[in-house]
VOTIBA-161027 format. One record per residue: x, y, z of N, C-alpha, C in turn. Coordinates in Angstrom, 1 decimal. Layout:
N
n_px n_py n_pz ca_px ca_py ca_pz c_px c_py c_pz
X Y Z X Y Z X Y Z
...
***
This chain:
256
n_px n_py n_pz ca_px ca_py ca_pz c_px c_py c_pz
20.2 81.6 -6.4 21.6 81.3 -6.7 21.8 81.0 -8.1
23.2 80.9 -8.9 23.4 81.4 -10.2 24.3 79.7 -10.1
24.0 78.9 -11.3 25.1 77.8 -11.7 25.3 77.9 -12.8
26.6 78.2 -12.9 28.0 78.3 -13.8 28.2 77.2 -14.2
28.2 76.6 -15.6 28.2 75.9 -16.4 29.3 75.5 -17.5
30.4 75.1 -17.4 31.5 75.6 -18.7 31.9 73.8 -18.9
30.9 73.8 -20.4 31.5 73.0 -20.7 32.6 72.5 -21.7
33.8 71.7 -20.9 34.7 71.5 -22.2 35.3 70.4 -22.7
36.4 69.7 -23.3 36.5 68.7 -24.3 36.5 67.4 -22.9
37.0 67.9 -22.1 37.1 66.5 -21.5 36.6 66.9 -20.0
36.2 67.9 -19.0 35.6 68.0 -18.2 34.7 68.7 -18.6
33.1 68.6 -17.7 32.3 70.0 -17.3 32.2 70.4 -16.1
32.8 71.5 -15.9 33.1 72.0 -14.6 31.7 73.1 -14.2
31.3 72.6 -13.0 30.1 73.7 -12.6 30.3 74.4 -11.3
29.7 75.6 -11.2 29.8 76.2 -9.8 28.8 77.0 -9.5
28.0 77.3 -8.2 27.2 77.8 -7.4 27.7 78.9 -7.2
27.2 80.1 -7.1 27.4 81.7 -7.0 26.4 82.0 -5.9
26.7 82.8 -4.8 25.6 83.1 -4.3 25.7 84.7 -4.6
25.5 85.4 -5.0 26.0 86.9 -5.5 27.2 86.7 -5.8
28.2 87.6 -5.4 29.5 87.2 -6.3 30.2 86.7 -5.5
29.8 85.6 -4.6 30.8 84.1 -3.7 30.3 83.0 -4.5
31.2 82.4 -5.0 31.3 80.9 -5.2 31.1 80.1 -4.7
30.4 79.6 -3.9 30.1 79.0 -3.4 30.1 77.2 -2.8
30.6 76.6 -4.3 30.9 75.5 -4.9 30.9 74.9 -5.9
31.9 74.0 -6.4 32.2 73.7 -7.5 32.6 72.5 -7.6
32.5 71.3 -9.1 32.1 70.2 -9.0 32.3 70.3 -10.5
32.6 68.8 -10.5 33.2 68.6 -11.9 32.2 67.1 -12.5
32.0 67.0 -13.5 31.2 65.9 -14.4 32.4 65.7 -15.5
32.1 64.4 -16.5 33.4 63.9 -17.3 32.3 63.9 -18.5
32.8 64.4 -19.6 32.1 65.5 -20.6 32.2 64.1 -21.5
32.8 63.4 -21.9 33.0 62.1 -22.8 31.4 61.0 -22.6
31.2 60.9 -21.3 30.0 60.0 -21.2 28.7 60.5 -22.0
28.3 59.7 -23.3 27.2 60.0 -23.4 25.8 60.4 -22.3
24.7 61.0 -21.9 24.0 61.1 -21.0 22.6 61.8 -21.7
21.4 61.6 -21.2 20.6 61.7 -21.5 19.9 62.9 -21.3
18.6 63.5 -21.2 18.3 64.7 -20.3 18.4 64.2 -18.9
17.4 63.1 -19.0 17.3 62.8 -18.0 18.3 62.8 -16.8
19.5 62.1 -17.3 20.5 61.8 -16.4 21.1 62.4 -16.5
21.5 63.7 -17.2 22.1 65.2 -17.0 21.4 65.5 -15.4
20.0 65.3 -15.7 19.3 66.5 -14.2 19.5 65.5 -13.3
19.4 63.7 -12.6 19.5 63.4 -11.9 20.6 63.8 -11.6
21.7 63.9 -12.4 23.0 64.0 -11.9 23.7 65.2 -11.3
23.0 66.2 -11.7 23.4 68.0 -11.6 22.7 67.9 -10.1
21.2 67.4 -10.1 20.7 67.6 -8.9 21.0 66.8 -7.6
22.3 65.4 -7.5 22.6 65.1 -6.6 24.3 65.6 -6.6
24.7 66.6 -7.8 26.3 66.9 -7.2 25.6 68.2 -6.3
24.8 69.0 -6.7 24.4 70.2 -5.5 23.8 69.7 -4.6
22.9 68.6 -4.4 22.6 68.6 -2.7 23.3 67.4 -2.1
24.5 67.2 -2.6 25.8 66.9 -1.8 26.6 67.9 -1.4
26.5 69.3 -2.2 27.0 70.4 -1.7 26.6 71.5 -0.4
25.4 70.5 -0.1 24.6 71.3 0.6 23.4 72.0 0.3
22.8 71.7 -1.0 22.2 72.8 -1.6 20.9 72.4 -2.0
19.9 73.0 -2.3 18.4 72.2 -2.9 18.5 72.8 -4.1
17.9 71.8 -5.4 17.7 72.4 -6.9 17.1 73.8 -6.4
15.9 74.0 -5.7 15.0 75.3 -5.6 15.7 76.0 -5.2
16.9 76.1 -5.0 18.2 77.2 -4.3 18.4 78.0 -6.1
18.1 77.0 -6.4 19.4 77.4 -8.2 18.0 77.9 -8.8
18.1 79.6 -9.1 17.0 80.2 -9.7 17.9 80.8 -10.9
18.7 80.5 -11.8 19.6 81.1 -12.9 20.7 80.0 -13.5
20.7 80.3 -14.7 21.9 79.1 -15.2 22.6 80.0 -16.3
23.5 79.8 -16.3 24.4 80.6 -17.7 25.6 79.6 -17.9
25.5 79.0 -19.2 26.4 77.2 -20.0 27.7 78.1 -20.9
29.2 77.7 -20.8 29.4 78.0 -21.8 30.3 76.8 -22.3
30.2 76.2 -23.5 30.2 75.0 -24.1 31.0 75.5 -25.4
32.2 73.8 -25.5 33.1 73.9 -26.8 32.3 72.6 -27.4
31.1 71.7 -26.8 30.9 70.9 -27.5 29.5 70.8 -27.6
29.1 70.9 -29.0 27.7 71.0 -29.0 26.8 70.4 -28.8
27.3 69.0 -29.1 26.7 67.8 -29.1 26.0 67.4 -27.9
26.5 68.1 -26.9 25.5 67.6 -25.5 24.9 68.9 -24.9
24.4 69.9 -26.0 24.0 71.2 -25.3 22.1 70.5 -25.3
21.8 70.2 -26.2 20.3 69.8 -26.5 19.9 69.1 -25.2
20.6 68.1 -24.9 20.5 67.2 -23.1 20.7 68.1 -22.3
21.6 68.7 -21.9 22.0 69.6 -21.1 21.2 70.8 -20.9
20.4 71.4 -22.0 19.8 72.5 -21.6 18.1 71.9 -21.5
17.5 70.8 -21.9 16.5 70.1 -21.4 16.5 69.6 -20.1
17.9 69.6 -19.8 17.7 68.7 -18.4 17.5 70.0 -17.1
18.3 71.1 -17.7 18.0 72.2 -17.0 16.6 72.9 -17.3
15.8 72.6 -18.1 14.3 73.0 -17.8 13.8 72.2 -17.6
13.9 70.7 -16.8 12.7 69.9 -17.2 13.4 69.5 -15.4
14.6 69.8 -14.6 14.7 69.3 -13.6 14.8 70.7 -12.7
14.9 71.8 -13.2 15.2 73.0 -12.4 14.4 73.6 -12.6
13.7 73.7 -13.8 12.6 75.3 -14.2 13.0 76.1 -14.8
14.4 75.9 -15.5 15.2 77.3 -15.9 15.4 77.1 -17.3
15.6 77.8 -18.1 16.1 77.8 -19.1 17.4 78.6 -19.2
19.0 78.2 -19.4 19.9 78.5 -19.1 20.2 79.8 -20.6
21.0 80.7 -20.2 21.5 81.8 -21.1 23.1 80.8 -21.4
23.0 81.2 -22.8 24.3 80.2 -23.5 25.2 81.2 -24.2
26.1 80.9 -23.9 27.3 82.0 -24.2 27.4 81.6 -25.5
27.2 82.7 -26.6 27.5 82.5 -28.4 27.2 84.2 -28.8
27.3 83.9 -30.0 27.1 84.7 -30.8 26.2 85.8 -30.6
26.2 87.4 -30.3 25.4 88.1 -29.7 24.8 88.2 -28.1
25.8 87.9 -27.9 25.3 87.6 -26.3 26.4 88.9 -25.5
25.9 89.9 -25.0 26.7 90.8 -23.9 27.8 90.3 -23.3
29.0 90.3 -23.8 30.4 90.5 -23.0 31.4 91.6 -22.5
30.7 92.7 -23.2 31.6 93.8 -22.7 33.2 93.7 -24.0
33.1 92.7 -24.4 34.5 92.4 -25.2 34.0 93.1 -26.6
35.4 93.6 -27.3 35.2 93.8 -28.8 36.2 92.7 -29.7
35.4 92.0 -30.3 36.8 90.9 -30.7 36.7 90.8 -32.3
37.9 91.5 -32.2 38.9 91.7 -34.0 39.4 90.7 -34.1
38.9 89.7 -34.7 39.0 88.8 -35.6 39.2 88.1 -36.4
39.6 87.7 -37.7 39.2 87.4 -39.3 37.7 86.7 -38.5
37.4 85.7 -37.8 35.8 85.3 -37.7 36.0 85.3 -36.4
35.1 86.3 -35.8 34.8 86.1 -34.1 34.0 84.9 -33.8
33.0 84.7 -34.5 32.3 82.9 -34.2 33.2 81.8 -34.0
34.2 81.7 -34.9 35.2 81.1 -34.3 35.9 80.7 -33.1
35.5 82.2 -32.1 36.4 82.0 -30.9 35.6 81.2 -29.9
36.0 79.9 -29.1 35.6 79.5 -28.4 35.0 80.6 -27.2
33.5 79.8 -27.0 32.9 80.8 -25.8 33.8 80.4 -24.8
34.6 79.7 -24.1 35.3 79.3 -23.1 36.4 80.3 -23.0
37.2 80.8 -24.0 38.2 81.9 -24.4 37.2 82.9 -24.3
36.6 83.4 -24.4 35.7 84.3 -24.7 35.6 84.8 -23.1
35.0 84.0 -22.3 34.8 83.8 -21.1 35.8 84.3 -20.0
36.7 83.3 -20.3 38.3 83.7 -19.5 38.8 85.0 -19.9
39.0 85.3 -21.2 39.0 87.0 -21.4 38.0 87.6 -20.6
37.1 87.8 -20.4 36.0 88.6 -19.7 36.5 89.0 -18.1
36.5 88.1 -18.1 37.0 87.6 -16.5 38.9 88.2 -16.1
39.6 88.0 -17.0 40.6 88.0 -17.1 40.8 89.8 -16.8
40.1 90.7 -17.5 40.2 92.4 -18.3 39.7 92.6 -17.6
38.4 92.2 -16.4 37.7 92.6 -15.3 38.3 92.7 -14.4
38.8 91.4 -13.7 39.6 91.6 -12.6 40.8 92.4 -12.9
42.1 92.6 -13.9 43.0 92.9 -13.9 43.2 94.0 -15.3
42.2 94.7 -15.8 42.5 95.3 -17.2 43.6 94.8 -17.8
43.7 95.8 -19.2 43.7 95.6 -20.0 45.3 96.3 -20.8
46.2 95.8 -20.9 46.3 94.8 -22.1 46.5 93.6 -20.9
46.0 92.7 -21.6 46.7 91.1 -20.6 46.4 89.7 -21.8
47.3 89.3 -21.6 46.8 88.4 -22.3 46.6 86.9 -21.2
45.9 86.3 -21.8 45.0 84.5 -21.2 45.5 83.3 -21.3
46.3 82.8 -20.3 46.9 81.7 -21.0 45.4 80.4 -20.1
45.0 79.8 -21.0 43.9 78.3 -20.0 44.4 77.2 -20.8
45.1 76.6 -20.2 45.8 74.8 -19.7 44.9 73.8 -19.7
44.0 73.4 -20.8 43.1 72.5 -21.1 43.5 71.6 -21.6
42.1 71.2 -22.9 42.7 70.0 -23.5 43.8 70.4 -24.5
43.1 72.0 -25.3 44.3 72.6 -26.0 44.9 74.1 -25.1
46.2 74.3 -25.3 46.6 76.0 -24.3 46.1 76.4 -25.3
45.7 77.8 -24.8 44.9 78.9 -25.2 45.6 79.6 -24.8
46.9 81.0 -26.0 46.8 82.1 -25.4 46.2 83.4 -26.1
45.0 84.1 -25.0 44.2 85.2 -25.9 45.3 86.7 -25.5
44.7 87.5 -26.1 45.2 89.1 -26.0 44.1 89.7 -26.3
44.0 90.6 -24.7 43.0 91.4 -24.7 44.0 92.7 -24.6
43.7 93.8 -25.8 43.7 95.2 -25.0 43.4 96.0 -24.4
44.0 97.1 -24.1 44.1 97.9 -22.9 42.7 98.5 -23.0
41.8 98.6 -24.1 40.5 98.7 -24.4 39.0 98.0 -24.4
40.1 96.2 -24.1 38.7 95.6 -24.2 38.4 95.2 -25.1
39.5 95.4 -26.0 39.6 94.4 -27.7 39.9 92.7 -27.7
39.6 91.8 -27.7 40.1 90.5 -28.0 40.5 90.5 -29.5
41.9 90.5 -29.5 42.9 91.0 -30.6 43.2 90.0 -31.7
44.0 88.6 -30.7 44.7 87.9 -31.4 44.6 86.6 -30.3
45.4 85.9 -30.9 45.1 84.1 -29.7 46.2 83.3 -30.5
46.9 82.2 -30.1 48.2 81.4 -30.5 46.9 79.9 -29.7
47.0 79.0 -30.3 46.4 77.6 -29.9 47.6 76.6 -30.4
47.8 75.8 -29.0 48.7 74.9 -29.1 47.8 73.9 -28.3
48.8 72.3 -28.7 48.2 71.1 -27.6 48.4 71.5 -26.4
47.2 70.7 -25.3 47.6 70.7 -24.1 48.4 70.2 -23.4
48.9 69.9 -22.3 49.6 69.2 -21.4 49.1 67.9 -21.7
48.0 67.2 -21.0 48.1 66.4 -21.1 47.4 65.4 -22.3
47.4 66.3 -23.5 46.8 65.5 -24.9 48.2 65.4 -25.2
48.9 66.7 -25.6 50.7 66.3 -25.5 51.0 64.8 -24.8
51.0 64.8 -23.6 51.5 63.7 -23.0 50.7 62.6 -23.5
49.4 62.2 -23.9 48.6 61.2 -24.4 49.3 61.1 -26.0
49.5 61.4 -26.3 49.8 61.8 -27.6 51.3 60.7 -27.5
52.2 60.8 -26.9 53.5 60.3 -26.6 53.3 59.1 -26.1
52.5 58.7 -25.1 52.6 57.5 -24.8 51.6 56.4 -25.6
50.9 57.2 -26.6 50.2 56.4 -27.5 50.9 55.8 -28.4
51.5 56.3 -28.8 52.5 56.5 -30.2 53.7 55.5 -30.5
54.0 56.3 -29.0 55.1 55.2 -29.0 55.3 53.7 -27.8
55.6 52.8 -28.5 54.9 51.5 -27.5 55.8 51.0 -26.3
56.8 51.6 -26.3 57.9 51.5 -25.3 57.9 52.7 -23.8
56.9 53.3 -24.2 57.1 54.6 -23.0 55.3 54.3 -22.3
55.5 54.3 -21.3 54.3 54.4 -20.2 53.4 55.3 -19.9
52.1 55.5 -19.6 51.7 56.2 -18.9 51.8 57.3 -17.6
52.4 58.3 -17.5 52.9 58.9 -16.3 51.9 60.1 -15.9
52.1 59.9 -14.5 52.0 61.0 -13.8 52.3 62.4 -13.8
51.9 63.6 -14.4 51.9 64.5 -14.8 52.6 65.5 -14.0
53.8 65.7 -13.6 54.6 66.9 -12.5 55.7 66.3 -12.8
55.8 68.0 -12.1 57.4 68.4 -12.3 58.6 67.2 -11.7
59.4 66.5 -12.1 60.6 65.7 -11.6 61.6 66.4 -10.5
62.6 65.9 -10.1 63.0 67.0 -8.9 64.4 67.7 -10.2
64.8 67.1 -11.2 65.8 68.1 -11.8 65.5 67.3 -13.2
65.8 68.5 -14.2 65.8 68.3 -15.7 66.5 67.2 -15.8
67.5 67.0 -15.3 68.8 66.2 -15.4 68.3 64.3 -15.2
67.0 63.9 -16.0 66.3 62.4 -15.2 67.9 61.3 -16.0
66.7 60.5 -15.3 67.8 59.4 -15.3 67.1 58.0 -15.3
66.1 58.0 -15.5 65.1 57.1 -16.2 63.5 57.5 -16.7
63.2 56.4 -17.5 62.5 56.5 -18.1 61.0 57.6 -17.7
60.4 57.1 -16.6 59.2 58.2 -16.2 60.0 59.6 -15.9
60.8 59.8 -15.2 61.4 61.3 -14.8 62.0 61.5 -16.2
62.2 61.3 -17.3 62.5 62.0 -18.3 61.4 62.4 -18.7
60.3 61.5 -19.2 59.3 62.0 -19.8 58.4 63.0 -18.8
58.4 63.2 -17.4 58.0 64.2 -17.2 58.9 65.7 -17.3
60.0 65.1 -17.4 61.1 66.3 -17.5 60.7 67.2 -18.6
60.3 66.0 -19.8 60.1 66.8 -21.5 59.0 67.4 -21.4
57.8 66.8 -20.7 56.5 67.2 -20.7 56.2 68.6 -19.8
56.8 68.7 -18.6 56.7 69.7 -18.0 57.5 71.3 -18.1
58.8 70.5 -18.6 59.4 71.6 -18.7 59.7 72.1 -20.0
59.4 71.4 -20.9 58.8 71.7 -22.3 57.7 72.7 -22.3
56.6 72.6 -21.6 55.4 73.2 -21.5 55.8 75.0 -20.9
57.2 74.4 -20.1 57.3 76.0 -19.0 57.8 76.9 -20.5
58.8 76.0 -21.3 59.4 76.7 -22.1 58.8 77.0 -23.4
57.6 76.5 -23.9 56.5 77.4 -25.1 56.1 78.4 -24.2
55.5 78.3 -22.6 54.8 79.4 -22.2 55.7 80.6 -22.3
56.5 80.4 -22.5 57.7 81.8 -22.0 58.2 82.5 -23.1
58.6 81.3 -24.0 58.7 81.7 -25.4 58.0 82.4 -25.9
56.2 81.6 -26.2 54.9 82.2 -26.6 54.4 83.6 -26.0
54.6 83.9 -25.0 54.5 85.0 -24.1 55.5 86.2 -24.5
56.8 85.8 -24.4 57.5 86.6 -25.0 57.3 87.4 -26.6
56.8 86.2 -26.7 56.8 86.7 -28.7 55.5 87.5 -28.6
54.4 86.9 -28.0 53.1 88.1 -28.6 53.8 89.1 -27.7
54.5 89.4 -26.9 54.5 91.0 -26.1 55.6 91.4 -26.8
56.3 91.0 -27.4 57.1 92.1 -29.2 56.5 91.8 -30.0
55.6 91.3 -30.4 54.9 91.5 -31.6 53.7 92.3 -31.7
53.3 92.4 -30.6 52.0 93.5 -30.0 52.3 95.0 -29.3
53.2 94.9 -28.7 54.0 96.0 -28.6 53.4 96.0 -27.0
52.3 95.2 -26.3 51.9 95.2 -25.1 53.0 94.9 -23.8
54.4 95.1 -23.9 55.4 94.3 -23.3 55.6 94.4 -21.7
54.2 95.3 -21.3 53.9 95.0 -19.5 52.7 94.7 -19.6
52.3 94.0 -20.4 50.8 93.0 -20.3 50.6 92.2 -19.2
50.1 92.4 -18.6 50.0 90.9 -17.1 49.4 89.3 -17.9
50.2 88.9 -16.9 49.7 87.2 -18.1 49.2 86.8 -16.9
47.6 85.9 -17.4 46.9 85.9 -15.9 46.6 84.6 -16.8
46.9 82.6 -15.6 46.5 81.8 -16.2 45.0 81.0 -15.4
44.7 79.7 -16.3 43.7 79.2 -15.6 43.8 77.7 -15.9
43.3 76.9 -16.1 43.1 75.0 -16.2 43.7 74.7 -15.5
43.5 73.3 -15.0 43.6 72.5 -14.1 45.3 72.3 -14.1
45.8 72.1 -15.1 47.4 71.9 -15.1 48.5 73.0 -15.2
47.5 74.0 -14.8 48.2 75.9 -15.3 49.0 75.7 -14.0
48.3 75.2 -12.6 49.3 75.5 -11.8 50.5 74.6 -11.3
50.5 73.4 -12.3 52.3 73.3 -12.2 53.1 73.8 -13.0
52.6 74.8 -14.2 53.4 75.7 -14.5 53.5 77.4 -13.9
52.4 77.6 -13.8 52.8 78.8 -13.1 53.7 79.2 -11.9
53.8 77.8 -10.9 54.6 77.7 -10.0 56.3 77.8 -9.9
56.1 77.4 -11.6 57.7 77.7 -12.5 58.4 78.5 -13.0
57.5 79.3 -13.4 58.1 80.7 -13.9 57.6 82.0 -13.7
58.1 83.1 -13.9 57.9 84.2 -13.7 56.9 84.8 -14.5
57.3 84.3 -15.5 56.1 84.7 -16.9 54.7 85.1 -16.8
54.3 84.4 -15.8 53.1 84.4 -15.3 52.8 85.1 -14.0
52.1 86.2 -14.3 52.1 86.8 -12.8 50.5 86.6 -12.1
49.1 86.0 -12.9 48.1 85.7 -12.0 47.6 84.3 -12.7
47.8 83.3 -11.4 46.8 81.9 -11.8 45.8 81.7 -10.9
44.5 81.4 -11.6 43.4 81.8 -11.1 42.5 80.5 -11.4
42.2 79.7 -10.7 41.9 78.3 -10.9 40.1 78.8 -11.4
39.8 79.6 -11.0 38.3 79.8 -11.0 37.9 80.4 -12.1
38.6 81.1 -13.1 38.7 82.6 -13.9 37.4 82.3 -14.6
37.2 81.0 -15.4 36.3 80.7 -16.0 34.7 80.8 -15.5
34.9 80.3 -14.7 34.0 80.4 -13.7 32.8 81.5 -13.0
34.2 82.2 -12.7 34.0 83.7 -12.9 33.6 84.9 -13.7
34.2 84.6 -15.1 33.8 85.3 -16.0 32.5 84.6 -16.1
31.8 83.6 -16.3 30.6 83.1 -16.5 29.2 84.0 -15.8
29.9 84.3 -14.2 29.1 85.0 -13.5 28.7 86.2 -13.8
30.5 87.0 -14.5 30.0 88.5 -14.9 29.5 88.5 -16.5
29.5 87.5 -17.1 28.7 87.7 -18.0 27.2 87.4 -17.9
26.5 86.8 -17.2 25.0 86.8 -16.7 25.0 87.7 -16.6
25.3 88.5 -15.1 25.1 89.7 -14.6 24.9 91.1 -16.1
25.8 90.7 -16.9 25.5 92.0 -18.3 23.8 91.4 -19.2
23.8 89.9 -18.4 22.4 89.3 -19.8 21.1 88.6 -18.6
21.7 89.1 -17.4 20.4 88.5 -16.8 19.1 89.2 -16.8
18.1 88.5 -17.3 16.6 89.2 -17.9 15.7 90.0 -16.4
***
């Protein structure tokens, strides 16, 4: 079995593959300092709560925006599994061609979701992933990773607001039942949510005249993609797993 690895600013999301079924998926909170050590105790009791034995997991493939815990993270996977995991960077088989000014620059996590994104659904499409920051990529009809727009996320946006300012609260992240609030938390989700629907649509709009791709499929993914996708039209595929997924088909192009 194959564990999918994608680490990012504020979760690490992992998943079990058994050929190409997913089998399970499990989340760790990427901020806690951790050790090797306590990387592997911990990887080894979220899978055999999933049902699963370490000696099940013969393959690892990481893809990480933070580097600072790859050194733990990939000792913990040879010293509790046996494996030494394949790490998504620089020279590594994606099937993608990505124009630039510096492709090292592109987060492996974008990298990833394009992969996954042009596989399932070709090409032109562009990537919108609903993290800590949106990400939207443009892949074309070829398999080019073109161009990308980076904006805050949803909810650093919303952290951002209630830090700042000392009179507004911490809220609950969804949609209100109408634009129209009428106090304090239903407004701020009003601005936050539907603020968010209205860059996606905007931003969407603009790269498909400015790219000339203007029947691109927009295919999303993060954890908060689907209270907007449920919003607007803009978006015609959300795909909670995409990341995930691309992780798989990129092994499959680098597994030894």
């Amino acid at each position: 079995m194959l564990l999918v690895i994608d680490v990012g600013n504020t979760n690490i999301t992992l998943g079990v593959f058994n050929g190409e079924n997913l089998s399970a998926t499990f989340r760790m909170t990427t901020k806690i300092q951790r050790t090797s050590d306590e990387y592997g105790i911990a990887l080894n009791e979220l899978i055999w709560h999933q049902g699963f034995e370490k000696s099940d997991i013969d393959a690892c493939i990481v893809a990480s925006v933070v580097p600072d815990i790859m050194h733990s993270l990939g000792s913990a996977m040879i010293k509790y599994f046996g494996i030494k995991p394949i790490v998504v960077s620089a020279g590594i088989k994606t099937g993608l061609k990505i124009k630039t000014e510096n492709p090292k620059q592109v987060g492996a996590d974008r990298i990833v979701d394009a992969v996954a994104a042009y596989t399932l659904h070709g090409g032109p499409v562009i990537v919108i992933d609903y993290g800590t920051a949106t990400t939207y990529d443009v892949v074309g009809a070829d398999g080019t990773f073109e161009a990308a727009v980076i904006a805050p996320g949803i909810r650093t946006s919303a952290q951002a607001m209630w830090n700042q300012a000392a009179m507004l609260p911490a809220v609950e992240i969804k949609k209100p039942e109408s634009i129209l609030a009428k106090e304090t938390i239903s407004c701020m989700q009003a601005g936050i949510v539907f603020g968010q629907i209205g860059q996606t649509e905007y931003i969407v709009k603009k790269i498909k005249e400015e790219s000339g791709y203007v029947d691109a499929k927009v295919v999303a993914s993060g954890g908060l993609g689907k209270i907007i996708a449920n919003e607007t039209d803009i978006i015609d595929v959300y795909d909670p797993q995409l990341t995930l997924k691309g992780l798989r088909m990129i092994y499959d192009k680098n597994k030894r």
